[in-house]
The first five atom37 places (N, CA, C, CB, O) and aatype in JSON, in Angstrom:
{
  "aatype": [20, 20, 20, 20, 20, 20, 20, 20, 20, 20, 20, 20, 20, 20, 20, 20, 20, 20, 20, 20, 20, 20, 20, 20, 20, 20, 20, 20, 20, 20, 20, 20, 20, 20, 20, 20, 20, 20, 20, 20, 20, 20, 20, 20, 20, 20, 20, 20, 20, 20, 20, 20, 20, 20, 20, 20, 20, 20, 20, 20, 20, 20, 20, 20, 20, 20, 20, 20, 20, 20, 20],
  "atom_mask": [
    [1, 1, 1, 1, 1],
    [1, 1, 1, 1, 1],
    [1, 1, 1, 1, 1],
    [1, 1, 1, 1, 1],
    [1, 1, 1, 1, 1],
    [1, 1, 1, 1, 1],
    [1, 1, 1, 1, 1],
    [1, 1, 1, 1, 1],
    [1, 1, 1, 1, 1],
    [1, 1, 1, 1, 1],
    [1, 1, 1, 1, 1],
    [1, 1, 1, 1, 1],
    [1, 1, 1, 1, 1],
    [1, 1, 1, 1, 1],
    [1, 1, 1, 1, 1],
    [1, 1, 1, 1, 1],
    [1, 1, 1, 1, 1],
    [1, 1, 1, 1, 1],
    [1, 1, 1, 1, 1],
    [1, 1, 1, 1, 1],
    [1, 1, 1, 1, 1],
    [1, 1, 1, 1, 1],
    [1, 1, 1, 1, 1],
    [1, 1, 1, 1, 1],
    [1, 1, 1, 1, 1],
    [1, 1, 1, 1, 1],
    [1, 1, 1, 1, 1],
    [1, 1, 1, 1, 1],
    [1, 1, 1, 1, 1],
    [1, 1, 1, 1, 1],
    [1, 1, 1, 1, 1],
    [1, 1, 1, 1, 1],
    [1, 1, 1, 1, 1],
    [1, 1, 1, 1, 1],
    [1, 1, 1, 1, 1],
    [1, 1, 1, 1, 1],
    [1, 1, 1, 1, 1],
    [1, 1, 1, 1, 1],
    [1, 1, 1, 1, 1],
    [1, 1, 1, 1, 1],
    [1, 1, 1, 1, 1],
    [1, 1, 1, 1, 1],
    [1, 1, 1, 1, 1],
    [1, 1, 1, 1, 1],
    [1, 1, 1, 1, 1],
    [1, 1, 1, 1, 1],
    [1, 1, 1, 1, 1],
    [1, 1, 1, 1, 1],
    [1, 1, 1, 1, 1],
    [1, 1, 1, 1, 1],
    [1, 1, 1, 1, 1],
    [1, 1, 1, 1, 1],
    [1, 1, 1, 1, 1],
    [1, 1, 1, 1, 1],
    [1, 1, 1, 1, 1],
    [1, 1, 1, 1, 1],
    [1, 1, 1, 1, 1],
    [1, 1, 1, 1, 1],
    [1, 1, 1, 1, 1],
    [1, 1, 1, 1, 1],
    [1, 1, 1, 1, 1],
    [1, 1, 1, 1, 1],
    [1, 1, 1, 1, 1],
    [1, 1, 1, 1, 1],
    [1, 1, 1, 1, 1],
    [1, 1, 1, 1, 1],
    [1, 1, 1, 1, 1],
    [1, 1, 1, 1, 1],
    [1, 1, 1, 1, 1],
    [1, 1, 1, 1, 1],
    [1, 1, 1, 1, 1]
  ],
  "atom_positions": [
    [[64.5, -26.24, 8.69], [63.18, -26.48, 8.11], [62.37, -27.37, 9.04], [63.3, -27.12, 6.71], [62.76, -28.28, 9.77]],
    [[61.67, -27.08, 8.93], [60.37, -27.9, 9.86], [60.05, -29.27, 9.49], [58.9, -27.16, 9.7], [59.82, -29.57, 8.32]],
    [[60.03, -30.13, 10.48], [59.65, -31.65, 10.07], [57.85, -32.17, 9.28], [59.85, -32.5, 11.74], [56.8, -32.02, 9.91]],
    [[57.91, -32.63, 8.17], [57.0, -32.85, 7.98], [55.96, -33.25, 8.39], [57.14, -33.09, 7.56], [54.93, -32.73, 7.96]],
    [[55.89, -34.25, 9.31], [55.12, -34.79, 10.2], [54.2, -33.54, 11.3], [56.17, -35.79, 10.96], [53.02, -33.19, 11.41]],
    [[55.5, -33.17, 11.98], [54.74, -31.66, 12.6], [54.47, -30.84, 12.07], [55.22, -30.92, 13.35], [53.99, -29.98, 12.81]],
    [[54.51, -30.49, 10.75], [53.98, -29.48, 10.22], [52.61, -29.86, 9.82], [54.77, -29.01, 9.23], [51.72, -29.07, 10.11]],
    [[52.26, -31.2, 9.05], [51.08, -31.79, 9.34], [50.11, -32.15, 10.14], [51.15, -32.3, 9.16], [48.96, -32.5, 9.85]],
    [[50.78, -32.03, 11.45], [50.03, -32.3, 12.87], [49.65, -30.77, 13.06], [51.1, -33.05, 14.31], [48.45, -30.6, 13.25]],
    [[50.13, -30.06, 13.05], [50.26, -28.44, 13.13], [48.61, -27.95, 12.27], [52.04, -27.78, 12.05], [47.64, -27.36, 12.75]],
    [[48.84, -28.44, 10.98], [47.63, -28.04, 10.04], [46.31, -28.71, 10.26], [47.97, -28.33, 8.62], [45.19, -28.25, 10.06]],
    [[46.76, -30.22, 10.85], [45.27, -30.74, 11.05], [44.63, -30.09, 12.54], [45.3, -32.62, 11.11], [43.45, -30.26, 12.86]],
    [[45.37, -29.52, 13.18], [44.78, -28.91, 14.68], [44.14, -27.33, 14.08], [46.39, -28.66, 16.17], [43.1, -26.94, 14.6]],
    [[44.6, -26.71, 13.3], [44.76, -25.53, 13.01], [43.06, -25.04, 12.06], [46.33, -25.5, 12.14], [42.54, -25.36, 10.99]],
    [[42.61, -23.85, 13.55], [41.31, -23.49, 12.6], [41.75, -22.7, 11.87], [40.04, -22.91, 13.14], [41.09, -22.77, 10.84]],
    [[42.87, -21.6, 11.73], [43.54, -20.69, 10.76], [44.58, -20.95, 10.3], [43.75, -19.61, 11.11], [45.52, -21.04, 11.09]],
    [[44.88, -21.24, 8.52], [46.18, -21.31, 8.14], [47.27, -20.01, 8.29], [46.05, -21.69, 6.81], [48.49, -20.11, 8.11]],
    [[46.71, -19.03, 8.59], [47.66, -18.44, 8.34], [48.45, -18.02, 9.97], [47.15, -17.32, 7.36], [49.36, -17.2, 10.13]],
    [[47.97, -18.59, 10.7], [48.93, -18.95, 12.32], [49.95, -19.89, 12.09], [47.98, -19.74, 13.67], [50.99, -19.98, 12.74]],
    [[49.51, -20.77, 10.84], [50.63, -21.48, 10.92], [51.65, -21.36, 10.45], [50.53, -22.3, 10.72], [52.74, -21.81, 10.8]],
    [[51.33, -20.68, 9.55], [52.78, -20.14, 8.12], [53.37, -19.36, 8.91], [52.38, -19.1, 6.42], [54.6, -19.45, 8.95]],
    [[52.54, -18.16, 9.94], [53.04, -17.25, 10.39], [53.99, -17.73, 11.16], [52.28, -16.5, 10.87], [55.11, -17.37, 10.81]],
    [[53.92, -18.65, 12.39], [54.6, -19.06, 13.54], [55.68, -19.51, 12.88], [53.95, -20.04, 14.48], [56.71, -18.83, 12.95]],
    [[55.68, -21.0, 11.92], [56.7, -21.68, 11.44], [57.46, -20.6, 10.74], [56.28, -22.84, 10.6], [58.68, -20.57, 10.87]],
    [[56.78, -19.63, 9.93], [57.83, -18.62, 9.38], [58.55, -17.84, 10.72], [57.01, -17.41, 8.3], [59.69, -17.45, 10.51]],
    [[58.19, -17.68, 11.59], [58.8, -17.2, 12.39], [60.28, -18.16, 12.97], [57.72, -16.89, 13.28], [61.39, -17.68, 13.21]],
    [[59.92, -19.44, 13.09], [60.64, -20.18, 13.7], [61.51, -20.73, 12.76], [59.97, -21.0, 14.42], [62.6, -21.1, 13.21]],
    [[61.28, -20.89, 11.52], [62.16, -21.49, 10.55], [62.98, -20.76, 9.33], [61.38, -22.39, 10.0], [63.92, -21.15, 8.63]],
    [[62.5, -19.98, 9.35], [62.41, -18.79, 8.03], [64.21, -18.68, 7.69], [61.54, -16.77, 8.72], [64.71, -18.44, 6.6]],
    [[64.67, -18.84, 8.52], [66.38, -18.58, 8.28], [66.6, -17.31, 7.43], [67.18, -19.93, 7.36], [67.08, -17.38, 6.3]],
    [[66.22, -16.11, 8.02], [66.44, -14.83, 6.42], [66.0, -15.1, 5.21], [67.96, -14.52, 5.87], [66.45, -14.55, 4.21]],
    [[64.79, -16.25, 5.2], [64.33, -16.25, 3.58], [63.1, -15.0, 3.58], [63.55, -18.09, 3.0], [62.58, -14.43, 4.54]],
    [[62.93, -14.88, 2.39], [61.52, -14.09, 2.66], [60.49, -15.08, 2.58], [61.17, -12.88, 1.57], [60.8, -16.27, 2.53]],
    [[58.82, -14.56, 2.55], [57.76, -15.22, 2.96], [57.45, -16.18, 1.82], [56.65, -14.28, 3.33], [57.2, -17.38, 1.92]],
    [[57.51, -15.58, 0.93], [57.46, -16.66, -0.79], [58.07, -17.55, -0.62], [58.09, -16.2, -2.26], [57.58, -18.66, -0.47]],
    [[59.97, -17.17, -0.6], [60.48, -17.91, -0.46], [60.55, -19.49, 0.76], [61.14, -17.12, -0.59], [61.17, -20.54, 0.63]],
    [[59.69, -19.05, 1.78], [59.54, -19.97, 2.67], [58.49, -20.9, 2.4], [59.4, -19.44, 3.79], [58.59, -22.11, 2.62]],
    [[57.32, -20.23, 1.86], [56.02, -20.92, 1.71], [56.29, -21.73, 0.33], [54.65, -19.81, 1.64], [55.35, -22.43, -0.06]],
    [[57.27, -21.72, -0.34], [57.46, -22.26, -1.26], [58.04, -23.65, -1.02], [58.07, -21.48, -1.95], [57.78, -24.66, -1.67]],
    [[58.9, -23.55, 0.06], [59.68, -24.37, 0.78], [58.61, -25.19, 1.21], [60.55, -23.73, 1.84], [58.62, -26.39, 0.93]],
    [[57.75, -24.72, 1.81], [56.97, -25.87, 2.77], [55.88, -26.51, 1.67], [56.0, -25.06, 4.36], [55.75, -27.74, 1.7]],
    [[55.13, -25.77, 0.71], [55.18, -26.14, -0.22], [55.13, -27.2, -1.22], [55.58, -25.83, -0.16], [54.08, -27.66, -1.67]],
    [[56.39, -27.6, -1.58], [57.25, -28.45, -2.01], [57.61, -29.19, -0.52], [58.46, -27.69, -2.86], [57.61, -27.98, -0.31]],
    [[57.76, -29.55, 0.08], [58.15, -30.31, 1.02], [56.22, -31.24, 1.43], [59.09, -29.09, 2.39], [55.85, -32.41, 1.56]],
    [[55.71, -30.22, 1.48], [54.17, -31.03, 1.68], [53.65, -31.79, 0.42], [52.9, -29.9, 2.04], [53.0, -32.82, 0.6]],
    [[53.93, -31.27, -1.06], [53.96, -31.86, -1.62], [54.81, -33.41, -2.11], [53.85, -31.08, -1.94], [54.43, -34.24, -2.93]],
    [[55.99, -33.39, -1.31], [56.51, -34.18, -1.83], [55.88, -35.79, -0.98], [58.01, -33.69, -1.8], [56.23, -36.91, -1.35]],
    [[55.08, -35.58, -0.03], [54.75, -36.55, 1.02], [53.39, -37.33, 0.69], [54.65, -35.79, 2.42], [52.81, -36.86, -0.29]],
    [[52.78, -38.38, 1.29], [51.52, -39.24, 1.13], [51.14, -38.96, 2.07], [51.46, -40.6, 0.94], [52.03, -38.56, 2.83]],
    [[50.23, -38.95, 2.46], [48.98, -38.73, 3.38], [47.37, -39.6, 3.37], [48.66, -37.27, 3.06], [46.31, -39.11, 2.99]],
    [[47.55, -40.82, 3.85], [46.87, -42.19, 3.62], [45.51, -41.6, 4.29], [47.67, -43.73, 4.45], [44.67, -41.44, 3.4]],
    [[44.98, -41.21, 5.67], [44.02, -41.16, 5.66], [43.61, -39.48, 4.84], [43.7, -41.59, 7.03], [44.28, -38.49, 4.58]],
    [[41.93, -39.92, 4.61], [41.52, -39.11, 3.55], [41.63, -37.46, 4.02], [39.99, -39.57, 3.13], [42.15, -36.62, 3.28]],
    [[40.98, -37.11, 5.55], [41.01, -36.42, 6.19], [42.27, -35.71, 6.28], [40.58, -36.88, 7.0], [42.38, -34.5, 6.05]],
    [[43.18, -36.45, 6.61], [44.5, -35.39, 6.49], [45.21, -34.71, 5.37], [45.51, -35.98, 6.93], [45.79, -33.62, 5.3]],
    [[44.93, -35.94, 4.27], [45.02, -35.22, 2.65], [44.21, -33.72, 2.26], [44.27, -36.4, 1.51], [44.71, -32.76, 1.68]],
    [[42.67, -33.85, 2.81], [42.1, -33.09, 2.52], [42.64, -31.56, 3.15], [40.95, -33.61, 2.76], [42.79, -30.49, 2.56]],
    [[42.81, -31.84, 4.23], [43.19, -30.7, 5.21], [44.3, -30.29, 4.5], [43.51, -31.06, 6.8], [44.24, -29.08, 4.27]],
    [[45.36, -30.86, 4.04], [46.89, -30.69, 3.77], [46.46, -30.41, 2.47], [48.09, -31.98, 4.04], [46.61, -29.2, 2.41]],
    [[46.0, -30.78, 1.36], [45.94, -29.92, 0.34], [45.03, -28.86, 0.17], [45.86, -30.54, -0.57], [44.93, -28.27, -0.91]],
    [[44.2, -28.51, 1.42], [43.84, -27.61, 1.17], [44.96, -25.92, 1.82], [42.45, -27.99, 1.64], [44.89, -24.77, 1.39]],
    [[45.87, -26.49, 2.94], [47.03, -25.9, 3.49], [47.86, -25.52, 2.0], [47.88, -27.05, 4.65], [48.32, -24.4, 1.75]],
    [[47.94, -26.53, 1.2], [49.15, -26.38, 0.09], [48.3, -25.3, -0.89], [49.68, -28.12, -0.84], [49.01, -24.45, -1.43]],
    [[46.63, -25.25, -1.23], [46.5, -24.26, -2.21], [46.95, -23.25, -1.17], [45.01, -24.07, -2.99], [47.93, -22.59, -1.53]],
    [[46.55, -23.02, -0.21], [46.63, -21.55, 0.56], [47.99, -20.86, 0.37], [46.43, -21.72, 2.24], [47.98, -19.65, 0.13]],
    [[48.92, -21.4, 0.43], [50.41, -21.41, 0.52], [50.85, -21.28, -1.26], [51.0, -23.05, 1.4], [51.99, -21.0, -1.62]],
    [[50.0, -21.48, -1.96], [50.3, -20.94, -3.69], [50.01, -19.03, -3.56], [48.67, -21.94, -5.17], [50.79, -18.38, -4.25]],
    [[49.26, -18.45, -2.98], [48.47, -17.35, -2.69], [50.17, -16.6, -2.51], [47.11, -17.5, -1.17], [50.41, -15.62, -3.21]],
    [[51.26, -17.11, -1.57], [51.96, -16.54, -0.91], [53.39, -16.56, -2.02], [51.94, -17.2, 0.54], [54.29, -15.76, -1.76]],
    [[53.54, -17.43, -3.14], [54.46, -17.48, -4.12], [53.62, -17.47, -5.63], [55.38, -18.8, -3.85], [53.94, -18.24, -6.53]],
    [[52.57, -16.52, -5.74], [52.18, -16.04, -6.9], [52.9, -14.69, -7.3], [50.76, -15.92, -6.83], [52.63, -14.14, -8.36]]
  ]
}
């Protein structure tokens, strides 16, 4: 699984979310499927703080995108 930190550094550089799901799914995915991964990251982004406002914003807007993919 991908480190939180870089996956956050990853999203605040990122003009398209879905390069990022794509790549990290590529690189991390271990035979899960795509739900199953985005669910993962997910819950893992959720579980974290994010002090300045800017990166919260960015990152929860990464986390609705990533509901789209485990509906």
């Amino acid at each position: 699984m991908i480190e939180p930190y870089k996956l956050v550094q990853q999203i605040q550089e990122s003009e398209d979310f879905k390069e990022v799901i794509l790549a990290n799914y590529i690189e991390h995915s271990d035979g899960k499927t795509m739900p199953e991964y985005a669910d993962e990251e997910r819950k893992l982004l959720s579980m974290g703080t994010y002090g300045v406002e800017d990166y919260y914003k960015k990152v929860n807007e990464y986390i609705k995108f990533l509901e789209w993919f485990t509906e």
